[in-house]
N, C-alpha and C positions, 0 to 999 in steps of 0.2 A: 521295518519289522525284522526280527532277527531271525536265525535260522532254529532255534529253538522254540520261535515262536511256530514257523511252521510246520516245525515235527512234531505239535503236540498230538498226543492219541487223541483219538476220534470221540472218545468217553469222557474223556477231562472234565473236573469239574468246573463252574462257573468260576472266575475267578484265578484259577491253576495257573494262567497267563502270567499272571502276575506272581509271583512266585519264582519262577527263574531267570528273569530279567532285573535287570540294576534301574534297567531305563525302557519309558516307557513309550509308545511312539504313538502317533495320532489316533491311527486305528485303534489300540490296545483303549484308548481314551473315548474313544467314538465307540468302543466294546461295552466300555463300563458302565457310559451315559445310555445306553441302549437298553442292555439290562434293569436300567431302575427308571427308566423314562414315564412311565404312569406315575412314582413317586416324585419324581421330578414336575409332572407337568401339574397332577391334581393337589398334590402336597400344597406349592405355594397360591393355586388359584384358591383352595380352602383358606386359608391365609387368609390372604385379599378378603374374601367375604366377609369372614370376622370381624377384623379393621375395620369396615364398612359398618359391619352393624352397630363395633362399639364407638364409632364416628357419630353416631344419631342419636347416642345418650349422654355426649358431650355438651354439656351448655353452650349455649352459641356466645361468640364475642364479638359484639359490636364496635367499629370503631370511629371517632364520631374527629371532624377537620376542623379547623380552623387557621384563618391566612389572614396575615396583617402586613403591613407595610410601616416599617421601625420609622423613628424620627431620623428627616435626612439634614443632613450637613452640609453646607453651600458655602463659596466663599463670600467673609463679612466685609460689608462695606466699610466696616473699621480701620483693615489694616492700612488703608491710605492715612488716614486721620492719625493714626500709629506712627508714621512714617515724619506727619509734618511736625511730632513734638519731642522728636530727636530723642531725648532719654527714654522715654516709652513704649519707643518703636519696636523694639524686639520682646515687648509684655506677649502679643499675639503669636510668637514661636513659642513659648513655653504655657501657652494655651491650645496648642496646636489639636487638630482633632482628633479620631479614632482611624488608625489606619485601615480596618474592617470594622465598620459598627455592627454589622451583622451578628460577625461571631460575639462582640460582647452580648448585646440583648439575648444571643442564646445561650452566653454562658449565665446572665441577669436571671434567666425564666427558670435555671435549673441550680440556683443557690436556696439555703436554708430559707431564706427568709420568705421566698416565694412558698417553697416546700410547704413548710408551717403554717401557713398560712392557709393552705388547702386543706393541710390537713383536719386544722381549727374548723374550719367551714364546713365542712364535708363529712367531719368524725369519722377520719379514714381508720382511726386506730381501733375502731370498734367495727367498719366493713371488712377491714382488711383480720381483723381479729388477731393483732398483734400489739405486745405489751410495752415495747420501747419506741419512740420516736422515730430513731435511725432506724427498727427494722421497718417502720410505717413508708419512711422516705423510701428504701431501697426499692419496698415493693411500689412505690407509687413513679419511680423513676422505670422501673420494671414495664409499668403501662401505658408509657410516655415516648412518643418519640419528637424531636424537636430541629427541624432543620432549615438552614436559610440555603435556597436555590440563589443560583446565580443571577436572577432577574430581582433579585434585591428584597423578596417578599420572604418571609419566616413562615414554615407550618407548625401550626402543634396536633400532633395526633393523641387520643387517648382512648385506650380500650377498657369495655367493660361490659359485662353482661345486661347491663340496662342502656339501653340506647340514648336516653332522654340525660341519665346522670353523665353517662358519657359526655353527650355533646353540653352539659350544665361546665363539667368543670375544663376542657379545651377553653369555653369561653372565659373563666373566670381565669384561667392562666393569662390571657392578654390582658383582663381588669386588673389583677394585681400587677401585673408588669407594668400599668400602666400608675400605676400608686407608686411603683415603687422611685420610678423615674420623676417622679414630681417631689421626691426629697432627696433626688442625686442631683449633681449636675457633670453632666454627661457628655454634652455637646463642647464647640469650641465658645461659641456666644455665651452659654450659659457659666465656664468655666470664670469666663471674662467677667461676669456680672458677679456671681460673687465673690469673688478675689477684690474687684474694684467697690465693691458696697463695703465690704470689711474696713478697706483702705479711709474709704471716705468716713465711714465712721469715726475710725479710729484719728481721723483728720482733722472732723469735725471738733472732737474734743481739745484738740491740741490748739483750734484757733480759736477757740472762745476763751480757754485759757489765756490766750498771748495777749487776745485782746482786751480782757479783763486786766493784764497785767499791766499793759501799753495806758490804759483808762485810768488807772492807780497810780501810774505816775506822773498824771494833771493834765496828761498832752490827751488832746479830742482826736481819735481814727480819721474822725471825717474831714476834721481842718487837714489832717496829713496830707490824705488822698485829693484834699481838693487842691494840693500846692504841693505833691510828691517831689522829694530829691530823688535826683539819680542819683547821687553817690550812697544812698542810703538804700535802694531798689534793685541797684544793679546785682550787687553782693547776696542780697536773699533771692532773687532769680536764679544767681548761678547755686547757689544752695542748694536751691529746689531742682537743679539739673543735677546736681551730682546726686541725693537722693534717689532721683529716679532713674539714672543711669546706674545705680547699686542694685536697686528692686530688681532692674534687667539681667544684669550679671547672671544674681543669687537664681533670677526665674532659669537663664541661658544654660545655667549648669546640671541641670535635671535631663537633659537631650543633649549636649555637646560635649566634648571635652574640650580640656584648656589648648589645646594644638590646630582647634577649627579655628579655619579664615574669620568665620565670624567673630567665634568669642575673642580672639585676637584683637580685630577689629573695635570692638563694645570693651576692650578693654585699653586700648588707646584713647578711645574719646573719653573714656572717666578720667584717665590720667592727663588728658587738655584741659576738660574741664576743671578739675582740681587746681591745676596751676592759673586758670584764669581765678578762679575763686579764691586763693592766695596772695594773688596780684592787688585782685581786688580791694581785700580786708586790710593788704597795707597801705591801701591808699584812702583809707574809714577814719575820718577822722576819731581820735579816742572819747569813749565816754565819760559820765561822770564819774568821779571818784566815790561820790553816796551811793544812797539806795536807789536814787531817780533816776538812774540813768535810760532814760526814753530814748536812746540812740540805739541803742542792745535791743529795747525791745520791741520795737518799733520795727530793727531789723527780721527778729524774731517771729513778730505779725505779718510782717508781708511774706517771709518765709512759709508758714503756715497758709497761708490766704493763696500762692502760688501754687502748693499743693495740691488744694480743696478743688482749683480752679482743673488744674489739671483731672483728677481724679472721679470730678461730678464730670463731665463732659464723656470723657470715658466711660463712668457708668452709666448715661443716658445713652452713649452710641453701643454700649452691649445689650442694654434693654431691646435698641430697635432692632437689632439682628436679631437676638433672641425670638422675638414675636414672628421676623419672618424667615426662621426655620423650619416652620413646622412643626413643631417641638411635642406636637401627640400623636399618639398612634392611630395610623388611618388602618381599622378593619375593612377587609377588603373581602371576605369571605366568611360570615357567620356560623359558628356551628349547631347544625341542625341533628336532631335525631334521625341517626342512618336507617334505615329504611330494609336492607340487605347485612348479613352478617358478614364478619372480616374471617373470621375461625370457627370451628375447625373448615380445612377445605379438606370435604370430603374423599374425592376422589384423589386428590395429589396422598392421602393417607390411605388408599387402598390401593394405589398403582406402585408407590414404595415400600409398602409392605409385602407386596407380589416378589419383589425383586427381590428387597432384603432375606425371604425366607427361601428362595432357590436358592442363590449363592449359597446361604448357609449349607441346606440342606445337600448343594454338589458338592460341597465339602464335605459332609457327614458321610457322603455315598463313596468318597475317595476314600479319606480316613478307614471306613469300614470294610472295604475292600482288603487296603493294604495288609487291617492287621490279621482280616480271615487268610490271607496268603501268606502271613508271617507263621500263622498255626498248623500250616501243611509243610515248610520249609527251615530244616534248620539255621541255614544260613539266614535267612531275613527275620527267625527269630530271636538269631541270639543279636542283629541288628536293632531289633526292637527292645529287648532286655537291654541294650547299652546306651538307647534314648531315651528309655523309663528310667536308671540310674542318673543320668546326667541331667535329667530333670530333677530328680530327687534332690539333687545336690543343688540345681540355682535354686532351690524356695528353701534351703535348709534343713532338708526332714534327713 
């Protein structure tokens, strides 16, 4: 406290303290708060009560749970079987699975197509009573919360002033998610399956073809197969190795780059293979000079037939993985209509409004102070004349 503080006259008004000092010391502070302490204490407890009472004419918000457990990913008993057919063995790396499945299913529940689809259901555009789509989603993302805990399970929360509709659409977010995953393929098994159905397909055509064309030029499939050459078998074998030792590559390069041990690796046994497959075709005997040449295509059909063989074996061993992944969504927690509201919480909205309007209002009791001591003091108010201008000045007036 300064010495002018203690020589003020005995008649001083309220406030005069302030006015000759620059600075203001604890006590001068504990002076001010003193003086307005009834506004201080009853100010923000009125406060409070208000908040309170307009707390009770807020619609309540319901918020209704639901807990599922995503489709889990195990490793497939395929990639042995991968391993023993040499060109195809690194098909299963560039199937490889989701490094957190979690977060995708929660990024799955929170795309358009899920959106729209609640919203279709639900006519959120006429609850929510908004005129565009996007503003429909924002608000509906607004009421959503969507999280996968570390024990591997996903919540979806969703609020709403009706308890029943609440917990209605929580559940119908796991149903559609659950739609939506039955025309993805998402897993590693499942990726396997349809990659290797395409193949076969597309396999399939190419050996009816051959054999149709092998059959058109007088020679019987069956008499081949029942007296196979090797000089004629060996060549569409390695064919169908280099083939699928390419599929591998092409798959390898989507996760490696050309500098990994592996792809290094899968790229020497193409180029072994390739030179056995060269080796080989010079040592074939030539075909016909006509149109008959059934050595070509005979080559061509077993070529094709090695394929299919590979390719269906494949897709039977992704089917059975597939089936025992699990591959749908075990709910593990239904949502029910909550019973107790989530919002407003009463009391956290009248004990923060207690506080917010003190603070203010010990503000407003400083403030009001200063500037009744600027209006007794010339010097603090030609201080206060030169912070009104310099205000004036940052907002541009």
């Amino acid at each position: 406290m300064t010495e002018s503080t203690i020589n003020k006259p005995a008649g001083s008004v309220p406030g005069d303290y302030l006015a000759n000092d620059d600075e203001l010391s604890l006590i001068d502070v504990m002076q001010v708060i003193a003086e307005n302490l009834r506004l201080l204490i009853l100010g923000p407890l009125l406060v409070g009560v208000i908040a309170l009472a307009i707390s009770f004419a807020i619609t309540p918000t319901f918020t209704a749970t639901a807990k599922f457990l995503p489709p889990q990913q195990q490793q497939s008993a395929a990639l042995g079987m991968l391993q023993s057919l040499g060109g195809l063995g690194g098909l299963a790396g560039a199937a490889a699975g989701i490094k957190n499945p979690s977060d995708q299913y929660v990024a799955f529940l929170r795309t358009n197509t899920v959106q729209d689809a609640l919203i279709d259901k639900f006519a959120l555009m006429e609850r929510y009573e908004q005129e565009y789509r996007q503003s429909t989603r924002k608000t509906l993302d607004g009421n959503t919360r969507i999280n996968a805990g570390k024990d591997g399970l996903i919540t979806v929360e969703f609020d709403d002033h009706d308890p029943k509709f609440a917990a209605n659409v929580a559940n119908t977010y796991v149903a559609e998610l659950g739609e939506l995953l039955n025309r993805l393929a998402i897993t590693e098994a499942q990726q396997r399956r349809v990659f290797f159905e395409k193949q076969l397909a597309s396999t399939k055509e190419n050996l009816i073809r051959a054999e149709q064309a092998l059959a058109a030029s007088g020679v019987s499939p069956s008499a081949l197969n029942a007296n196979p050459s090797t000089a004629l078998e060996g060549p569409a074998r390695l064919r169908a190795q280099v083939t699928a030792q390419e599929v591998r590559l092409a798959a390898m390069r989507s996760y490696l780059t050309e500098t990994a041990p592996e792809f290094r690796q899968a790229q020497a046994e193409l180029s072994a293979l390739r030179n056995q497959l060269s080796k080989a075709e010079r040592e074939q005997p030539a075909g016909n000079v006509g149109g008959n040449d059934y050595i070509a295509k005979y080559r061509e059909f077993k070529y094709q037939e090695t394929l299919f063989d590979l390719f269906a074996r494949q897709f039977e061993t992704a089917k059975i993985d597939e089936s025992r992944e699990g591959a749908s969504i075990q709910v593990v927690d239904v949502a029910n209509p909550p019973e107790l509201k989530s919002k407003p919480k009463r009391a956290t909205i009248a004990v923060a409004a207690t506080f917010i309007a003190g603070f203010l209002l010990l503000i407003f009791v400083f403030v009001r102070q200063i500037l009744w001591a600027g209006g007794r003091d010339p010097v603090a108010a030609e201080k206060l004349g030169k912070l009104r201008t310099t205000f004036r000045r940052a907002l541009g007036r």
